[in-house]
PDB file as gemmi writes it, atoms N, CA and C in Angstrom:
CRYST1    1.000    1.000    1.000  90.00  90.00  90.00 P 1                      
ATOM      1  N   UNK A   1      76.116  48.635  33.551  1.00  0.00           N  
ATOM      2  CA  UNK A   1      76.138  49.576  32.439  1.00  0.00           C  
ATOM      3  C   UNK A   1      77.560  49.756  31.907  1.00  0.00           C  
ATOM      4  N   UNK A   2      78.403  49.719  32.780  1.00  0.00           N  
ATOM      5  CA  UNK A   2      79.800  49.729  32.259  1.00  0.00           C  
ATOM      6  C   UNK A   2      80.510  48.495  31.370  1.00  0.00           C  
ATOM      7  N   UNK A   3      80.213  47.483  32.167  1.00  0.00           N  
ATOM      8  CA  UNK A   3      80.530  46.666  30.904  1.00  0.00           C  
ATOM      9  C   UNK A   3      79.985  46.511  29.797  1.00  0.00           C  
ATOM     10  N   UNK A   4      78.627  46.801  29.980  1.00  0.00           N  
ATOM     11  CA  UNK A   4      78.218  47.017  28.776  1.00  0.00           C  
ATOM     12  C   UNK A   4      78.794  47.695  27.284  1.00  0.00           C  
ATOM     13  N   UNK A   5      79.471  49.063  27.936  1.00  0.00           N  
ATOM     14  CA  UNK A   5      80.212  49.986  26.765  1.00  0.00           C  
ATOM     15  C   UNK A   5      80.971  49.404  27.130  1.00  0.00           C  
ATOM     16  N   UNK A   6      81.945  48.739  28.071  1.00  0.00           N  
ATOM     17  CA  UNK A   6      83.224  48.339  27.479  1.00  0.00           C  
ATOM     18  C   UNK A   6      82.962  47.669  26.267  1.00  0.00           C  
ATOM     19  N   UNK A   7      82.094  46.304  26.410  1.00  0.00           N  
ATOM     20  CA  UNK A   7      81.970  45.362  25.423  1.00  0.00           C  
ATOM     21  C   UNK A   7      81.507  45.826  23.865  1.00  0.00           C  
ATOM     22  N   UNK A   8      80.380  46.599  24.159  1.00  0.00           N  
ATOM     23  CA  UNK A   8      80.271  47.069  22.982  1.00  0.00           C  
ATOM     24  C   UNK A   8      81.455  48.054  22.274  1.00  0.00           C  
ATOM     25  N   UNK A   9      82.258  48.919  23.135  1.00  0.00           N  
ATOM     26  CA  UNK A   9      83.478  49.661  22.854  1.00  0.00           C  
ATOM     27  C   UNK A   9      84.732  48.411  22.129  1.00  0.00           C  
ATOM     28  N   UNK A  10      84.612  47.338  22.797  1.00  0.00           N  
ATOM     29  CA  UNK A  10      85.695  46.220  22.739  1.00  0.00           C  
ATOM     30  C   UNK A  10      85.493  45.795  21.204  1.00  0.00           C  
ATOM     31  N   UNK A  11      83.745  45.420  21.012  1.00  0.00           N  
ATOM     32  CA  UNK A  11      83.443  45.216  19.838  1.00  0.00           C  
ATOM     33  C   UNK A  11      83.452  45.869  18.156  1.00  0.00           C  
ATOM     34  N   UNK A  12      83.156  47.128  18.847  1.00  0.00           N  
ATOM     35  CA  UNK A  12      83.626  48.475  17.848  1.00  0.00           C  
ATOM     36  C   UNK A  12      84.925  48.018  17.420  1.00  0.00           C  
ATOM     37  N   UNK A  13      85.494  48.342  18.794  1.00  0.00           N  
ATOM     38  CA  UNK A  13      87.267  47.985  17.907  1.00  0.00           C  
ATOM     39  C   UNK A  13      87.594  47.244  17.142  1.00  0.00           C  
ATOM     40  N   UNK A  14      87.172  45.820  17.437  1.00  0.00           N  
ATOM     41  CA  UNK A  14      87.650  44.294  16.893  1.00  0.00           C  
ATOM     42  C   UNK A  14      86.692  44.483  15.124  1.00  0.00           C  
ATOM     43  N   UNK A  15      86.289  45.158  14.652  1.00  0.00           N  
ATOM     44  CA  UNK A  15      85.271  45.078  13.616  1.00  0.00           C  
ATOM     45  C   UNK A  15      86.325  46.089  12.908  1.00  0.00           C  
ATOM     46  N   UNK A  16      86.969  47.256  13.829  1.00  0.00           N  
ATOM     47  CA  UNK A  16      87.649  48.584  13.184  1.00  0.00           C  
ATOM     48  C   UNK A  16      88.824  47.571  12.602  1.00  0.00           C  
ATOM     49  N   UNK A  17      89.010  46.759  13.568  1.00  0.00           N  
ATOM     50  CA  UNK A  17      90.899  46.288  13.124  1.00  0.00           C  
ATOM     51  C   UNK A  17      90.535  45.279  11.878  1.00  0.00           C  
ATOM     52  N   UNK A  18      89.263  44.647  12.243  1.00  0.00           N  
ATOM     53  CA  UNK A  18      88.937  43.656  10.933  1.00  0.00           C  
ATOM     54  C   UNK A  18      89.002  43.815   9.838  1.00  0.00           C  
ATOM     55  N   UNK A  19      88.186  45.054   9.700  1.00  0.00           N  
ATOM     56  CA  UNK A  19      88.141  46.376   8.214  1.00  0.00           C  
ATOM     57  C   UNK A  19      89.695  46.825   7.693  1.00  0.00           C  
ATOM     58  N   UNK A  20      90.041  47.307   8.552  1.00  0.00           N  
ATOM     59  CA  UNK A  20      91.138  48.220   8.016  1.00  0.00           C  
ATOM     60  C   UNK A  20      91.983  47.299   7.074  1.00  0.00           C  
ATOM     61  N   UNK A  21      92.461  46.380   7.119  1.00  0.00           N  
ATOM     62  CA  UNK A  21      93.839  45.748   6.296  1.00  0.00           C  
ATOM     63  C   UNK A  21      92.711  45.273   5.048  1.00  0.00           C  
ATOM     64  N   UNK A  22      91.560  44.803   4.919  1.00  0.00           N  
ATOM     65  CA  UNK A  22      90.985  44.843   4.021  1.00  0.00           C  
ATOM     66  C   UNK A  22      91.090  45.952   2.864  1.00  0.00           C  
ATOM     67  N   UNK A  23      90.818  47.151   3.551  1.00  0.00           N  
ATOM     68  CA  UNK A  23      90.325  48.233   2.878  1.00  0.00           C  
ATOM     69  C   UNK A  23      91.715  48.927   2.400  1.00  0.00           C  
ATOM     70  N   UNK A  24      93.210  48.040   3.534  1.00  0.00           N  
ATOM     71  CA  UNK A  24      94.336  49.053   2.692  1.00  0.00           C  
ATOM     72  C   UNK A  24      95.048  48.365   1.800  1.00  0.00           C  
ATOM     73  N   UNK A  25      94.216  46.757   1.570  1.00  0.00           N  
ATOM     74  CA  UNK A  25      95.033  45.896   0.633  1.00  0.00           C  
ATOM     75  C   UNK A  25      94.177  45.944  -0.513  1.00  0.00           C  
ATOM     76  N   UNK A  26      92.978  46.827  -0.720  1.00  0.00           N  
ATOM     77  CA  UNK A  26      92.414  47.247  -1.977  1.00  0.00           C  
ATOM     78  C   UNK A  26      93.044  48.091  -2.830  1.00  0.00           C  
ATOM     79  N   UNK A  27      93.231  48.206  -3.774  1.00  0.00           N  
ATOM     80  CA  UNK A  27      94.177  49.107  -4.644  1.00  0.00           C  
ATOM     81  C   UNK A  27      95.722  48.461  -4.843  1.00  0.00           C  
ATOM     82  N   UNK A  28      96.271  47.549  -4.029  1.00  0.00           N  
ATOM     83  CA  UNK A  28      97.116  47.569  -3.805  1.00  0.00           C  
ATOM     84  C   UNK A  28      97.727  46.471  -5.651  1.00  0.00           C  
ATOM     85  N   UNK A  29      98.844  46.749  -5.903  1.00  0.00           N  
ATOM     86  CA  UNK A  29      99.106  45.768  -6.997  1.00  0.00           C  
ATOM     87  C   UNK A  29      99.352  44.122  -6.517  1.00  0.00           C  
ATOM     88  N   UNK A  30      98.772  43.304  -6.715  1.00  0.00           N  
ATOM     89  CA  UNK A  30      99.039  42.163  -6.633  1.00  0.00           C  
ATOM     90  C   UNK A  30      98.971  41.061  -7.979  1.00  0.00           C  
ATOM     91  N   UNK A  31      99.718  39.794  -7.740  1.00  0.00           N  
ATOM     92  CA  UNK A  31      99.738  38.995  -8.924  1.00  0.00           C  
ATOM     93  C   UNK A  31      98.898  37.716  -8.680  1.00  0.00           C  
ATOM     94  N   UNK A  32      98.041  37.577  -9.515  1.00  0.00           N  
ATOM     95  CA  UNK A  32      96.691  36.081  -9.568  1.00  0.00           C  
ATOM     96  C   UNK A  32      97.513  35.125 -10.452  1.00  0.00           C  
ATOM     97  N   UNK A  33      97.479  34.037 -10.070  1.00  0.00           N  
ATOM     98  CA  UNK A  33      97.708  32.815 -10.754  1.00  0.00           C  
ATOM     99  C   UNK A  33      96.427  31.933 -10.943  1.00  0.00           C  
ATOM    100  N   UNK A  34      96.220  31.627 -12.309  1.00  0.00           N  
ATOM    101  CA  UNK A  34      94.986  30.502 -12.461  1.00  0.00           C  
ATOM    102  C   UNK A  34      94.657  30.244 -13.393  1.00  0.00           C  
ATOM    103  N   UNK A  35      93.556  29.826 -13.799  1.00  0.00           N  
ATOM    104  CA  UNK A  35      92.859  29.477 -14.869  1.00  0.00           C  
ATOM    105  C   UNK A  35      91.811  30.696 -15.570  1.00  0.00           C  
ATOM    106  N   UNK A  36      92.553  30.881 -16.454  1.00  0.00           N  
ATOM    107  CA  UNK A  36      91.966  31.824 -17.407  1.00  0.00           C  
ATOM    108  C   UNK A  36      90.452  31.357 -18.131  1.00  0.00           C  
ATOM    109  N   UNK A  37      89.811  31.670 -18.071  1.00  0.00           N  
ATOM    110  CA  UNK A  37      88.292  31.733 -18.690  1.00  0.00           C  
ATOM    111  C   UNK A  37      87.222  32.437 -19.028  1.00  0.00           C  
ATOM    112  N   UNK A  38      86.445  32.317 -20.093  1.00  0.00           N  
ATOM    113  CA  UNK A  38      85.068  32.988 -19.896  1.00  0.00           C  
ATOM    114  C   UNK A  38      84.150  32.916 -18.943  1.00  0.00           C  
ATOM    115  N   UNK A  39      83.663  34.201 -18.584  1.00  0.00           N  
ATOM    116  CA  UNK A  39      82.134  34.132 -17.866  1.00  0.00           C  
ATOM    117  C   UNK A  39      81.129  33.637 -18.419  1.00  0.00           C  
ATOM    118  N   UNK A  40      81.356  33.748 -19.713  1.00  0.00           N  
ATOM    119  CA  UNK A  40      80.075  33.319 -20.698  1.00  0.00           C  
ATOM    120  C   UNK A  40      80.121  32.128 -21.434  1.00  0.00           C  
ATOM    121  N   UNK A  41      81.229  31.702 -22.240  1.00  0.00           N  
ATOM    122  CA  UNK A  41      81.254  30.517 -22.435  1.00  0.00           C  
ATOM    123  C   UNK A  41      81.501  29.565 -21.514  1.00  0.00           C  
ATOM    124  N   UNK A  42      82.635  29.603 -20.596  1.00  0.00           N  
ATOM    125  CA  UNK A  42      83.201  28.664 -19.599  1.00  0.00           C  
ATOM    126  C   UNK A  42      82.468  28.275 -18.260  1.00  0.00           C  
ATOM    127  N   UNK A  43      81.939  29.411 -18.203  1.00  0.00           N  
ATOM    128  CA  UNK A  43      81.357  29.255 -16.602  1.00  0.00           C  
ATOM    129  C   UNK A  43      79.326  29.776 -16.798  1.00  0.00           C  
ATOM    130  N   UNK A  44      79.069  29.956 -17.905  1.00  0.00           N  
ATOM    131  CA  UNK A  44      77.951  30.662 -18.208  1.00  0.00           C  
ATOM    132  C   UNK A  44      76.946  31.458 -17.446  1.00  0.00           C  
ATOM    133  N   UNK A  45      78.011  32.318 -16.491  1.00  0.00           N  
ATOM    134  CA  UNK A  45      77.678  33.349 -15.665  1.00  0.00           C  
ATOM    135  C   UNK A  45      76.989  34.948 -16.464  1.00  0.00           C  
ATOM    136  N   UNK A  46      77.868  34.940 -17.193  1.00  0.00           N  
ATOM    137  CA  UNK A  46      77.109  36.367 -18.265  1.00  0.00           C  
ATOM    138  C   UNK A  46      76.626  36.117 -19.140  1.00  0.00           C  
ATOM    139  N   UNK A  47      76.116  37.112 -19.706  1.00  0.00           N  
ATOM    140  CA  UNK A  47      75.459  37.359 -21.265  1.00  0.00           C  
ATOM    141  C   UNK A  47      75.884  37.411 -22.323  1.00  0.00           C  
ATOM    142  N   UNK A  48      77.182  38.253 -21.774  1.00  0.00           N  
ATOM    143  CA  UNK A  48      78.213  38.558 -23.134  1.00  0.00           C  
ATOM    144  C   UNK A  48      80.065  38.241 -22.494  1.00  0.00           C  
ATOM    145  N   UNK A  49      80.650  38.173 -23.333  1.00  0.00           N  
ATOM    146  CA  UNK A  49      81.581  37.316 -22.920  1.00  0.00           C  
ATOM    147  C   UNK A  49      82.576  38.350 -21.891  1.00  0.00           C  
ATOM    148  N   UNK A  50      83.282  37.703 -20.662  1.00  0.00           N  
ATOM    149  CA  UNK A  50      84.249  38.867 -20.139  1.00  0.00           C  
ATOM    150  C   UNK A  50      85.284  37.713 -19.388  1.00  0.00           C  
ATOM    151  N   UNK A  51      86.325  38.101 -19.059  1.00  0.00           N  
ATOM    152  CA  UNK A  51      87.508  37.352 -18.596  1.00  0.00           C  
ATOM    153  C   UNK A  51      87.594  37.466 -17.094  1.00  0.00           C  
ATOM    154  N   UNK A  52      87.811  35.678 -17.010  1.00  0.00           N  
ATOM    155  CA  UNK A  52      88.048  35.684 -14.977  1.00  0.00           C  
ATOM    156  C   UNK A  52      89.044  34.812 -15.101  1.00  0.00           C  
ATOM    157  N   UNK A  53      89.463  35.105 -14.010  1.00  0.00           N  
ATOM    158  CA  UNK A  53      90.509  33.691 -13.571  1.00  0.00           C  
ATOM    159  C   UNK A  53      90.222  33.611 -12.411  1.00  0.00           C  
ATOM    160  N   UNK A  54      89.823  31.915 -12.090  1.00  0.00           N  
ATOM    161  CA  UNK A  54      89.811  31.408 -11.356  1.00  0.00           C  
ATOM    162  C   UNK A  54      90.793  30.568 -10.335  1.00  0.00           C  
ATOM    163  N   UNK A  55      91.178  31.186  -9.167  1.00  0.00           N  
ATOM    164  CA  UNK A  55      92.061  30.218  -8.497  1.00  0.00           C  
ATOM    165  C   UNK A  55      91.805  29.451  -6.876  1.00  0.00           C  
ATOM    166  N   UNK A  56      93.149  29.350  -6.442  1.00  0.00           N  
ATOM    167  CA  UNK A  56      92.211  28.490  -5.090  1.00  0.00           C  
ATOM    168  C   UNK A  56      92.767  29.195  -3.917  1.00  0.00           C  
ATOM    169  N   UNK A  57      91.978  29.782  -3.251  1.00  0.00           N  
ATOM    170  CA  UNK A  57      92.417  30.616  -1.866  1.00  0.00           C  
ATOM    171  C   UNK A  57      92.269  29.993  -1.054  1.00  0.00           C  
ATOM    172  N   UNK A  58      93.140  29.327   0.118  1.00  0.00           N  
ATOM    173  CA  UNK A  58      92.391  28.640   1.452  1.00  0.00           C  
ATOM    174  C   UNK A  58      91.455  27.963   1.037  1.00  0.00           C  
ATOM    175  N   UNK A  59      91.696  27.422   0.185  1.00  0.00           N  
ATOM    176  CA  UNK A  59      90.905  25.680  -0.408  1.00  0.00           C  
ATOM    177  C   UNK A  59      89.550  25.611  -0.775  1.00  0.00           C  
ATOM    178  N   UNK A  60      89.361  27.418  -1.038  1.00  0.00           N  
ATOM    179  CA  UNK A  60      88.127  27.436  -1.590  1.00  0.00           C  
ATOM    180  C   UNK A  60      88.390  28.249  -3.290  1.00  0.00           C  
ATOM    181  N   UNK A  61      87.706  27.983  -4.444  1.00  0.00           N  
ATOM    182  CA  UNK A  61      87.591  28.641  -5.703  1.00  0.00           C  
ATOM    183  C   UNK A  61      87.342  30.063  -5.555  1.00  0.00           C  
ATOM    184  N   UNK A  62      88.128  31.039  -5.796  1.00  0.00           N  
ATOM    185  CA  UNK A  62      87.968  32.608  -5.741  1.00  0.00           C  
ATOM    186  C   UNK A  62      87.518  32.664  -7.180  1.00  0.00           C  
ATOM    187  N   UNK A  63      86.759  33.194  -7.655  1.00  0.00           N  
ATOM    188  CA  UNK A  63      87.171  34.051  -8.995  1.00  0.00           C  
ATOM    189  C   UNK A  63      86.812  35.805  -9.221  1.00  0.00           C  
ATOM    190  N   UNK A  64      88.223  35.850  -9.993  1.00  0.00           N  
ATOM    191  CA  UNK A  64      88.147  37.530 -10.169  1.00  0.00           C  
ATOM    192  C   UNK A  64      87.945  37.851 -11.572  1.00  0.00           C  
ATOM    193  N   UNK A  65      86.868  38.731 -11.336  1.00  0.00           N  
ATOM    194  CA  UNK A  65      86.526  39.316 -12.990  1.00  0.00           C  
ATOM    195  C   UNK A  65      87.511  40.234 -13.445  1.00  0.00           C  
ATOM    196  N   UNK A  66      88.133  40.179 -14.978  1.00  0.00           N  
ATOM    197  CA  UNK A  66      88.779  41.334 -15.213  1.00  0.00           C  
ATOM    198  C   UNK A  66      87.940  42.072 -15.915  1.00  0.00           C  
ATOM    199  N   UNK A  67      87.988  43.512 -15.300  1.00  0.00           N  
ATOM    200  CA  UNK A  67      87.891  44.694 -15.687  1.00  0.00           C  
ATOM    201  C   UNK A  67      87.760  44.771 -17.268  1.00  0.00           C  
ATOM    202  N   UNK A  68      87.212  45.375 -18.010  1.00  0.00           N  
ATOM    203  CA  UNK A  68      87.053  45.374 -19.014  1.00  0.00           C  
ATOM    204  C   UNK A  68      87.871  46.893 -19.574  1.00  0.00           C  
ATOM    205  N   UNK A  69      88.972  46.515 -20.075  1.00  0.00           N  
ATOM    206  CA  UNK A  69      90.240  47.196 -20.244  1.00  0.00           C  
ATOM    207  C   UNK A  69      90.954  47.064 -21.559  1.00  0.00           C  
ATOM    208  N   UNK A  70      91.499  47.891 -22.538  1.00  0.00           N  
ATOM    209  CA  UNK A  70      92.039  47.063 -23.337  1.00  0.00           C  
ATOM    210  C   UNK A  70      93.167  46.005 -23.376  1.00  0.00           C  
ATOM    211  N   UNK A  71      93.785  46.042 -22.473  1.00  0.00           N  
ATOM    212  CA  UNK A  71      94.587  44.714 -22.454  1.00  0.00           C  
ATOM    213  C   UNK A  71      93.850  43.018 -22.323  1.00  0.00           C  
ATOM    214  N   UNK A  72      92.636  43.972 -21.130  1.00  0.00           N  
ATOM    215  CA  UNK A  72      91.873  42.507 -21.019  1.00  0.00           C  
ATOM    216  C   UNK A  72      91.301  42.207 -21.923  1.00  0.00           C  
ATOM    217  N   UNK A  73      90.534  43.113 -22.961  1.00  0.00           N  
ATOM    218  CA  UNK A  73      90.385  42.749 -24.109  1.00  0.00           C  
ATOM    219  C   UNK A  73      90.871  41.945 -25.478  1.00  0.00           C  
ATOM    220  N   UNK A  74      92.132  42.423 -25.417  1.00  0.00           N  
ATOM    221  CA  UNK A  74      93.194  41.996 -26.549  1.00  0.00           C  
ATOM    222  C   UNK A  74      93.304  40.148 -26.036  1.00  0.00           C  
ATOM    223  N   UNK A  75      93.502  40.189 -24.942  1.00  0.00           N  
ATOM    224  CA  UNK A  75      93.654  39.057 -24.331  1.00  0.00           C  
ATOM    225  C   UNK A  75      93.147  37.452 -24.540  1.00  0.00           C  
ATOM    226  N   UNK A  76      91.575  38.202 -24.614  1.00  0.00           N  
ATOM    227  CA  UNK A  76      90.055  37.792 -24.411  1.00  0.00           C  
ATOM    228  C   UNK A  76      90.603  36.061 -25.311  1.00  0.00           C  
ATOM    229  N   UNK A  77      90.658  36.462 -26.425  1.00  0.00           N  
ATOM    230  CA  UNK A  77      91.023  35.628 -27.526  1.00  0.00           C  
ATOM    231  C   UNK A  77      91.629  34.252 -27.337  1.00  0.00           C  
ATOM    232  N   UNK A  78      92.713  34.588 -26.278  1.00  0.00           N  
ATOM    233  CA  UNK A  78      93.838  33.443 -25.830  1.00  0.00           C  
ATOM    234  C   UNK A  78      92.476  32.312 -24.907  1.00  0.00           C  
ATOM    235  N   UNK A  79      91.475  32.969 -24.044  1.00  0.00           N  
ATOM    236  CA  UNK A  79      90.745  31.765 -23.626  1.00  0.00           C  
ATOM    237  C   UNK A  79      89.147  31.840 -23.884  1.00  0.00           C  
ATOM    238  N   UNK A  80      88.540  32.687 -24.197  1.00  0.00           N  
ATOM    239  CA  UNK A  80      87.328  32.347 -24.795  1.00  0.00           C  
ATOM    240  C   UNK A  80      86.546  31.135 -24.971  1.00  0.00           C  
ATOM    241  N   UNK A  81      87.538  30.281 -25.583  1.00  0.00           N  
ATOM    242  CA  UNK A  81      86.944  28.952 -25.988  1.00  0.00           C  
ATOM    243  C   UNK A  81      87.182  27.692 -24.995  1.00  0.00           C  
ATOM    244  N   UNK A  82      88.159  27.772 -24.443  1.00  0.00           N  
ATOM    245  CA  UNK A  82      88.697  26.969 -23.426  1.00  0.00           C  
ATOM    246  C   UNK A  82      89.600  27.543 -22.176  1.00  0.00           C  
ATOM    247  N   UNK A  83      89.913  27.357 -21.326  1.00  0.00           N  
ATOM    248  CA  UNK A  83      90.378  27.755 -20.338  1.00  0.00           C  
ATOM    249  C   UNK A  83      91.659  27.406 -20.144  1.00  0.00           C  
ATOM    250  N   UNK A  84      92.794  28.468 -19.643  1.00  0.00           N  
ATOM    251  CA  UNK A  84      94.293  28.149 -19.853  1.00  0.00           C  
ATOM    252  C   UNK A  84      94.602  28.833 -19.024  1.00  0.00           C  
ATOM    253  N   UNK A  85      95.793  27.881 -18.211  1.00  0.00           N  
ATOM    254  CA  UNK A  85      96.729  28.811 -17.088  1.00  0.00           C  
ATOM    255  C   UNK A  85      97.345  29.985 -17.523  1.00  0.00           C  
ATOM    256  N   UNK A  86      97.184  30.895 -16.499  1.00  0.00           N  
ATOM    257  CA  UNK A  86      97.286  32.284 -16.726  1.00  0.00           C  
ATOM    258  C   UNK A  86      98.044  33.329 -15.690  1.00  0.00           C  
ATOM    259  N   UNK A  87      99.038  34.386 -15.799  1.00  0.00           N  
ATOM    260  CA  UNK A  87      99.368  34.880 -14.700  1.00  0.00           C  
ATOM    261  C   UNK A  87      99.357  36.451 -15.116  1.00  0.00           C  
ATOM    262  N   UNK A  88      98.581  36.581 -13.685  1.00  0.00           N  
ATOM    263  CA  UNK A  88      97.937  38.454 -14.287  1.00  0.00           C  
ATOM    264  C   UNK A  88      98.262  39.272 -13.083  1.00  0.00           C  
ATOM    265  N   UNK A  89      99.007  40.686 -13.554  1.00  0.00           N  
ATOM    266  CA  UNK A  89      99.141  41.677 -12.498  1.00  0.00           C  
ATOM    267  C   UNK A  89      97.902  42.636 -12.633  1.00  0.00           C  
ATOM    268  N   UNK A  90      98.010  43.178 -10.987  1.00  0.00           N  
ATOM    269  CA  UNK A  90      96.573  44.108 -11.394  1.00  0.00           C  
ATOM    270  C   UNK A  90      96.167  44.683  -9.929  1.00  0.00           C  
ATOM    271  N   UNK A  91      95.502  45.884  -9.817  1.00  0.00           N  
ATOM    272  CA  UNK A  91      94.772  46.224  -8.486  1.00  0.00           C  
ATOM    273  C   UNK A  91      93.181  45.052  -8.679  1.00  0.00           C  
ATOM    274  N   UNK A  92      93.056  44.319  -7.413  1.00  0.00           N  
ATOM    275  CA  UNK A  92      91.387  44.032  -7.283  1.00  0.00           C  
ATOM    276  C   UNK A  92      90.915  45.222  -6.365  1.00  0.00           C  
ATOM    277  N   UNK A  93      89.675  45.031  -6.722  1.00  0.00           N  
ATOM    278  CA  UNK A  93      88.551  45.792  -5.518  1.00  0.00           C  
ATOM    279  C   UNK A  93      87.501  44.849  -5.588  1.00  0.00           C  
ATOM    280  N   UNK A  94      86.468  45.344  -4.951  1.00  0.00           N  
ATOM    281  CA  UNK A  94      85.193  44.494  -4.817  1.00  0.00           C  
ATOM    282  C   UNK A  94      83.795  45.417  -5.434  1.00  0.00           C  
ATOM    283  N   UNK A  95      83.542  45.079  -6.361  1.00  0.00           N  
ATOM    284  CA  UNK A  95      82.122  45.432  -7.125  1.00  0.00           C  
ATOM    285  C   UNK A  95      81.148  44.610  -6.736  1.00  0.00           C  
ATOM    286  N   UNK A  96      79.940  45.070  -6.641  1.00  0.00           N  
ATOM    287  CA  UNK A  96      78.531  44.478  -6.049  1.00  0.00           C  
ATOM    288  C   UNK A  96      78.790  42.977  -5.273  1.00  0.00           C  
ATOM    289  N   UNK A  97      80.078  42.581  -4.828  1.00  0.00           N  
ATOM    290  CA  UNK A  97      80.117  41.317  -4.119  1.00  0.00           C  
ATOM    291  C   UNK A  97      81.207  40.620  -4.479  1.00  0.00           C  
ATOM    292  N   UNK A  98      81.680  40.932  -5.927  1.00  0.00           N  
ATOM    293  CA  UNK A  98      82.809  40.339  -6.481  1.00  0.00           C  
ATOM    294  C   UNK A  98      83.860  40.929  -6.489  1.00  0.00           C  
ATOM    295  N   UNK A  99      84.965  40.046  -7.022  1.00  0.00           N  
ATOM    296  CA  UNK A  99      86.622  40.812  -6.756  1.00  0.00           C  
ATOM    297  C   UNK A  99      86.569  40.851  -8.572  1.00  0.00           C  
ATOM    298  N   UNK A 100      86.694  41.761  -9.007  1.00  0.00           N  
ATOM    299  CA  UNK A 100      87.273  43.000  -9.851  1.00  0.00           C  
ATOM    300  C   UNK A 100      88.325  42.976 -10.188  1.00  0.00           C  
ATOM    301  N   UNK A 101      89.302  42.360 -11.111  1.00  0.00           N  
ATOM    302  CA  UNK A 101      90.817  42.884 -11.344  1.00  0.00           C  
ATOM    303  C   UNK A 101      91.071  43.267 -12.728  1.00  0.00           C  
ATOM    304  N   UNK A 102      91.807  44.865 -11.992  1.00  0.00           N  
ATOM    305  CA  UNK A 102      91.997  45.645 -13.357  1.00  0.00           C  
ATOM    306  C   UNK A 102      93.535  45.383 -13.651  1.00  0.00           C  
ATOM    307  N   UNK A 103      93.384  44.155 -14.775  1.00  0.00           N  
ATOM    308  CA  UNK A 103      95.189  44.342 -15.129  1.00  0.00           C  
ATOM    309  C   UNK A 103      96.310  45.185 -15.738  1.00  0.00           C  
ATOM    310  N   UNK A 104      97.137  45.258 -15.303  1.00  0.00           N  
ATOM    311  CA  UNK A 104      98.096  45.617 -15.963  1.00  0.00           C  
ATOM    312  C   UNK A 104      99.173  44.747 -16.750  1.00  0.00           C  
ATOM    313  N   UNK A 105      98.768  43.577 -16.478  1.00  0.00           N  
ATOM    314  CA  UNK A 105      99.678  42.579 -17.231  1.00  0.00           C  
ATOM    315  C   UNK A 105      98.869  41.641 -17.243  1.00  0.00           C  
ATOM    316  N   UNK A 106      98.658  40.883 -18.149  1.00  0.00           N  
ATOM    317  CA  UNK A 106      98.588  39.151 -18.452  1.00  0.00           C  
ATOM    318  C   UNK A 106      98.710  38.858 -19.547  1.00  0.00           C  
ATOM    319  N   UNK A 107      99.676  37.027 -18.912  1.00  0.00           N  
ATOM    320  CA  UNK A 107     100.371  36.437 -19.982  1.00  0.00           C  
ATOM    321  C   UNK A 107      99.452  34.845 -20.135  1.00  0.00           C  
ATOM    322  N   UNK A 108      99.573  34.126 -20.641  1.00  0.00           N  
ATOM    323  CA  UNK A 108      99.359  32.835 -20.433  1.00  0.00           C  
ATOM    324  C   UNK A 108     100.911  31.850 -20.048  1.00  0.00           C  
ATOM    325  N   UNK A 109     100.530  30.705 -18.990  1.00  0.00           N  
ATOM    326  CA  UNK A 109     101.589  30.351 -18.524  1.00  0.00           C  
ATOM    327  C   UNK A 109     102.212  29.437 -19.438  1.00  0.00           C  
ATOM    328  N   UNK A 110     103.717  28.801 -19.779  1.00  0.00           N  
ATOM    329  CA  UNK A 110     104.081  27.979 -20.472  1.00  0.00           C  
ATOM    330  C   UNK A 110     104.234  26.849 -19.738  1.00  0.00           C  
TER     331      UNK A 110                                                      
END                                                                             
């Protein structure tokens, strides 16, 4: 019986420490580098058009939706039609499964 709660106690923990740096690197400001695109034209994920950039994390394709903001808005324009390197500041979070980034900056790269 005792090892039992240890293990399950051991396990608790290892899940607590897993969570935490997740949950304190949400909010946090960070900068995305990638390919600027539509959800709707580029990738024909939505209905109506909204801005992601796509990049490569540990050798797999992330993509983060931006927030629908007026900057991301104003933006929209620069890739709509085609997709262009892009570098964006911003807090992510995670909405229904996806990463979320609300910018505060983006430029397109030269």
């Amino acid at each position: 019986m005792k090892k039992a709660i240890a293990l399950f106690a051991g396990v608790t923990g290892l899940i607590i420490a897993l969570a935490v740096p997740s949950l304190a690197a949400e909010g946090k400001e960070v900068t995305i580098k990638g390919e600027g695109k539509c959800a709707k034209c580029s990738l024909k994920e939505t209905d109506s058009c909204q801005n992601v950039i796509q990049t490569k994390e540990g050798g797999k394709t992330v993509t983060y939706y931006l927030a629908k903001n007026d900057l991301s808005k104003e933006f929209h324009s620069n890739i709509c039609k085609e997709a262009k390197k892009v570098t964006a500041k911003g807090t992510v979070k995670e909405v229904d499964g996806k990463k979320e980034l609300t910018v505060s900056k983006i430029d397109l790269d030269k």
